[in-house]
C-alpha positions in Angstrom: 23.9 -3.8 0.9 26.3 -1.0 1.8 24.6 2.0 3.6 25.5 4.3 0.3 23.3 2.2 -1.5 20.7 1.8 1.0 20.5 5.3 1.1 20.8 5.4 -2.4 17.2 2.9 -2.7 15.3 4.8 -0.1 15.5 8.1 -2.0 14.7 6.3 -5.3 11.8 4.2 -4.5 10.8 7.1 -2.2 10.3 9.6 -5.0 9.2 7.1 -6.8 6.5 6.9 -4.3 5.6 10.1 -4.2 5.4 11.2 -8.2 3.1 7.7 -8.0 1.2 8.9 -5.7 0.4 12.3 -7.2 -0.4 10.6 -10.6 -2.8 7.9 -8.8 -5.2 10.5 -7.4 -5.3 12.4 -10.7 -6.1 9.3 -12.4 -8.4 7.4 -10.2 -11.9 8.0 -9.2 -12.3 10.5 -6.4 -16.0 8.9 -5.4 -17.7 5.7 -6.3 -20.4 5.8 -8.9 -23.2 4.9 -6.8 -21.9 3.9 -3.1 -19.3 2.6 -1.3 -19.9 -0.4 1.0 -20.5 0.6 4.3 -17.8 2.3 6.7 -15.5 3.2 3.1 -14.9 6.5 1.7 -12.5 6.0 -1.0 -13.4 4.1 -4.0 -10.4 2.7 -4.7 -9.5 0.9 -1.2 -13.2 0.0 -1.2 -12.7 -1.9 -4.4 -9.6 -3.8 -3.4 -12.4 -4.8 -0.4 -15.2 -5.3 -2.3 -16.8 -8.4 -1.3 -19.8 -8.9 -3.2 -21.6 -8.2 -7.0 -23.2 -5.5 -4.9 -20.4 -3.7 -3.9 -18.4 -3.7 -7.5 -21.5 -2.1 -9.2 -22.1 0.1 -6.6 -18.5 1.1 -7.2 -17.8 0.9 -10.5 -22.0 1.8 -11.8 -24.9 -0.5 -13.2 -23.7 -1.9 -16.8 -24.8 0.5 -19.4 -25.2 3.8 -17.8 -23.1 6.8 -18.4 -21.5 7.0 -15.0 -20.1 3.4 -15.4 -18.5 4.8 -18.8 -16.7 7.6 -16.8 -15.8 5.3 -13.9 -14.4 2.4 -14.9 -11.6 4.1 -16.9 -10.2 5.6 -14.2 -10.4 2.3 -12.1 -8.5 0.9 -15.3 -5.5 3.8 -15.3 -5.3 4.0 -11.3 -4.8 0.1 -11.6 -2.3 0.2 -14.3 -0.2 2.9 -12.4 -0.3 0.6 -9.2 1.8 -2.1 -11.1 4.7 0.6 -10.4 3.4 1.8 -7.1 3.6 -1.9 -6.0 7.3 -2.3 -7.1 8.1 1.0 -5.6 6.6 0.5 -1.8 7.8 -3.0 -1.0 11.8 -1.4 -2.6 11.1 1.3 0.0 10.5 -0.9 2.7 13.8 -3.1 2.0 15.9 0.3 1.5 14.9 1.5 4.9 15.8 -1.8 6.7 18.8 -1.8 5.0 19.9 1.7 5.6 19.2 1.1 9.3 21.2 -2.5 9.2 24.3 -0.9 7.1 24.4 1.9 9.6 24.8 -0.7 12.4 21.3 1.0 13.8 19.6 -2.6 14.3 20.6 -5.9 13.7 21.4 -7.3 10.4 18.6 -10.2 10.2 15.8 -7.7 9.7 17.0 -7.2 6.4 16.0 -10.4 4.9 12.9 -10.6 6.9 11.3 -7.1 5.6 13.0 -9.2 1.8 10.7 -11.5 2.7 7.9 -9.2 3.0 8.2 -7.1 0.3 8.0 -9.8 -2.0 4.9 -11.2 -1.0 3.4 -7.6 -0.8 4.5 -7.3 -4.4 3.3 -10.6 -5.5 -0.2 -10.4 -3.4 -0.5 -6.8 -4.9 0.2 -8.2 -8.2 -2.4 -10.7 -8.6 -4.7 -8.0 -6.6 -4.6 -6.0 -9.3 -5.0 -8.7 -12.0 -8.5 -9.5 -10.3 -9.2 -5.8 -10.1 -9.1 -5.2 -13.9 -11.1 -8.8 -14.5 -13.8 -7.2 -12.3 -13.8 -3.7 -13.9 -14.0 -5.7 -17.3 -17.2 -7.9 -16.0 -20.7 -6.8 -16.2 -23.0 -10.2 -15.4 -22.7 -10.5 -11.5 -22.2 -13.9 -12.2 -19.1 -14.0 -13.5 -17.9 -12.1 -10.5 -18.0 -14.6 -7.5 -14.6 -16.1 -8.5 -12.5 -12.9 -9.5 -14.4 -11.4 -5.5 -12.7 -14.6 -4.0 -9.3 -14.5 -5.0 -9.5 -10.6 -4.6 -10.4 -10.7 -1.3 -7.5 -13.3 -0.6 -4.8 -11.1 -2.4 -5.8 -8.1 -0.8 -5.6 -9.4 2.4 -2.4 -10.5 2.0 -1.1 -7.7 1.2 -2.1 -5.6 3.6 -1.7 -7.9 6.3 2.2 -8.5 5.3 2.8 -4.6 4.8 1.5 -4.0 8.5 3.7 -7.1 9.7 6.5 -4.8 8.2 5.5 -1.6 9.6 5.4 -3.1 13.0 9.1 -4.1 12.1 10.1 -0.8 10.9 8.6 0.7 14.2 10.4 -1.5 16.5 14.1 -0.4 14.6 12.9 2.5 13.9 12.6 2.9 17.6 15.8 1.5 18.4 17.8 4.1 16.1 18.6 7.4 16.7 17.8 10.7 15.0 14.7 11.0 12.4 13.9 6.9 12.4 12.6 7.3 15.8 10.4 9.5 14.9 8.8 7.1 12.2 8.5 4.7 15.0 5.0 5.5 16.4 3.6 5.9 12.9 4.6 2.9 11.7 3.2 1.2 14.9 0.3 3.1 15.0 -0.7 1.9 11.4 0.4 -1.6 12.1 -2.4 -1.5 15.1 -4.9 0.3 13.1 -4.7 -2.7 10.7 -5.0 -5.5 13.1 -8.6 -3.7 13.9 -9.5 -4.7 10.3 -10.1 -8.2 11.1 -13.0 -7.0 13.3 -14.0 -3.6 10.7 -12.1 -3.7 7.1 -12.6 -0.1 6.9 -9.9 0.1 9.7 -7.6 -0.1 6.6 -8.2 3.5 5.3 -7.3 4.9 8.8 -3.9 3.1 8.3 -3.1 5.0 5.4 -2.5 8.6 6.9 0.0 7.2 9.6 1.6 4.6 7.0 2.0 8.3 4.9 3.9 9.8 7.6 6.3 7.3 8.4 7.0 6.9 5.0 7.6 10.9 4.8 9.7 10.7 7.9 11.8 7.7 6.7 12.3 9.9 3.4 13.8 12.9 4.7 16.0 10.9 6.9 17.3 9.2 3.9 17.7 12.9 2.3 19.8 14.1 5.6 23.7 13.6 5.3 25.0 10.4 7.0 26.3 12.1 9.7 22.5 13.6 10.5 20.9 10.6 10.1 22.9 8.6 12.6 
């Protein structure tokens, strides 16, 4: 990919990101109808972690009551809108390595590794979201174990593999000059902040603000004229 056109997919996916991002916290819930599981504050990430009956109704509301009504709605439009959030991120990710490879910044080979990784974050994200919308959809705790499992699997996945990238991005982003580097620790910091959820899943929602400003940073360097970014 030529550095024009590197460019070119960083701002794209990167506004992209950013209109998405505005329309998902319009559209989704801003609290859960009952209670978060323990150590989450935002219903949505709490969802894509949910691991038991328990914590989906406590989410989403008891079957029947008026909250559940309002609730699951929103669950249903934030999920829909994240079929273009998850096309635009993992774009984002390969327009940054590619900018940095086309501007001779780091080597070349990162490019098809952070390919690599977008794809599965798009695919695991995917089928995330499928399970998501079976859940939302179910009301007999029973019928929840199996959509719980392959949730959890997915959304592990995903997360896992977009913190494999980060920590990537952070070591190129450290090797370039000019904004990248200052992406570096941000990307870095929220790849280390998402190894500590195999010990506390929370962890993941303290990921988010750092992942936010890397993303930002890489953004505006994309924005800059060649010659600034370099």
């Amino acid at each position: 990919m030529s550095e024009r056109a590197a460019r070119r997919l960083v701002r794209v996916s990167g506004s992209a990101l950013l209109v998405l991002f505005v329309i998902l916290r319009l559209v989704g819930p801003q609290a859960p109808a009952e209670r978060n599981p323990p150590g989450f504050r935002d219903p949505v990430v709490a969802f894509e972690l949910a691991s038991t009956p328990e914590d989906v109704l406590g989410i989403l509301g008891r079957p029947g009551t008026a909250i559940r009504a309002d609730t699951v709605p929103q669950v249903v439009h934030a999920t829909q809108v994240d079929f273009a959030f998850l096309i635009a991120y993992p774009a984002f990710y390969v327009g940054v390595a590619a900018l940095l490879a086309a501007g001779r910044r780091v080597a070349r080979g990162i490019v098809p590794v952070i390919v690599a990784c977008a794809v599965v974050m798009a695919v695991a994200d995917a089928l995330e979201n499928r399970q998501l919308l079976l859940l939302a959809a179910a009301a007999d705790p029973g019928a929840m174990s199996i959509p719980l499992a392959w949730l959890r699997l997915f959304t592990l996945v995903k997360w896992y593999v977009l913190f494999v990238a980060s920590a990537i991005l952070a070591v190129a982003g450290w090797r370039a000059r000019g904004w990248w580097r200052w992406s570096a620790p941000f990307f870095a910091l929220a790849a280390v902040l998402g190894a500590a959820t195999l010990r506390w899943p929370p962890a993941v929602e303290w990921a988010i603000a750092p992942l936010g400003v890397a993303w930002t940073i890489c953004y505006v360097a994309a924005l800059a004229r060649p010659r600034s970014a370099t």
